[in-house]
N, C-alpha and C positions, 0 to 999 in steps of 0.2 A: 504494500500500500504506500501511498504517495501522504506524507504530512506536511502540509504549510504553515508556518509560524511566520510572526511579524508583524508590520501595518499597524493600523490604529489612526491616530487622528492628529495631522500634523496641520503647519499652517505655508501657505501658498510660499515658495523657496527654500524650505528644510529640504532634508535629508533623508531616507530611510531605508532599512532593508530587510527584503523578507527570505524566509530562506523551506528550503523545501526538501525533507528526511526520504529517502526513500527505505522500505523496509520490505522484509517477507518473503524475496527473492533478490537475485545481482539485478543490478540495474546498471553496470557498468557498460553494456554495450548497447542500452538507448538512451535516443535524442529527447535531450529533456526541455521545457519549458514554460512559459507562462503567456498564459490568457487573461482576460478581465473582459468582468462587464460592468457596465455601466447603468445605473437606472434609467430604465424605458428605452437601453439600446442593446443589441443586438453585442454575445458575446465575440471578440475579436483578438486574434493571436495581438501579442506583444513580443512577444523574442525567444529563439531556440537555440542550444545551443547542440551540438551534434556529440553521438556516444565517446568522438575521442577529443573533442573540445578543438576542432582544426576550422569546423562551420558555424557561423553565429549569423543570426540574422538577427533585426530588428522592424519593426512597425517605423516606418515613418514619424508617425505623432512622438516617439519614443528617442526616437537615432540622436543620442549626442547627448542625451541626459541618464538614460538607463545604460547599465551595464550588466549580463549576465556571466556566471561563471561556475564552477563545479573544482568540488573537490577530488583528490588523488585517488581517493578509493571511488569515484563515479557516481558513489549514487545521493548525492546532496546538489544542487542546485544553490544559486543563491542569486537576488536579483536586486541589484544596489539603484537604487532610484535617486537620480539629485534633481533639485529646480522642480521640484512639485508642484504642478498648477491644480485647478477647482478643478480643471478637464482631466484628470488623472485619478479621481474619484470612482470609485470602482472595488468590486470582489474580485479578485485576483487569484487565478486556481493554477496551481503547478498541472503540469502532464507529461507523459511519456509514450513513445512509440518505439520499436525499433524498423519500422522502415527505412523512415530518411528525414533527415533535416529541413527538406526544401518542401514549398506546398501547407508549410502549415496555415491554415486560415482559408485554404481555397478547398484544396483535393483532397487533405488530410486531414483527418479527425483522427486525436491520437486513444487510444486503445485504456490508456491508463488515466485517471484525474484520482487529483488530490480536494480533498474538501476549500471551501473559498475561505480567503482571509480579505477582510473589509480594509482600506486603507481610502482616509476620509482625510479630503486636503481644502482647509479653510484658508476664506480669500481676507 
């Protein structure tokens, strides 16, 4: 199972980060990462990063303020959020696939999610 810790309730240009346990089996060889949704919108990938940490993608809305990464043993995630704006308000669900890195948000739904963690950003 996939656990998400983190988030809560910061104010619009803080900092924060959430992080994401994987347990129950390896997870070392898939592509992990995060999603959110937003109230009254439509869940939408945020960033992956791939089994051996060589592919990272990011959302647009995201690129240049988030950063995702993972630990030695593969199966933790961690998702460091800087410049927090009100549009970054959102439950936040780690996920895993091992297909592939690329596609997440269009062709790929990944296999495994993590419960959401809420991260509430005041303007």
């Amino acid at each position: 199972q996939l656990q998400a810790s983190g988030g809560g309730w910061v104010q619009a240009g803080d900092s924060t980060r959430l992080s994401c346990a994987g347990s129950g089996q390896g997870w070392i060889n898939y592509n992990m990462g995060w999603y959110r949704q937003a109230p009254g919108k439509e869940r939408e990938a945020v960033t992956v990063i791939s089994w051996n940490g060589n592919t990272i993608d990011y959302s647009d809305s995201v690129k240049g303020r988030f950063s995702i990464s993972r630990d030695d043993a593969g199966d933790t995630i961690y998702l460091q959020m800087n410049n927090l704006q009100p549009e970054d308000t959102a439950v936040y669900y780690c996920a895993a696939d091992i297909r592939r890195p690329t596609g997440w948000g269009t062709d790929i739904s990944p296999d495994y999610w993590g419960q959401g963690t809420e991260v509430t950003v005041s303007s």
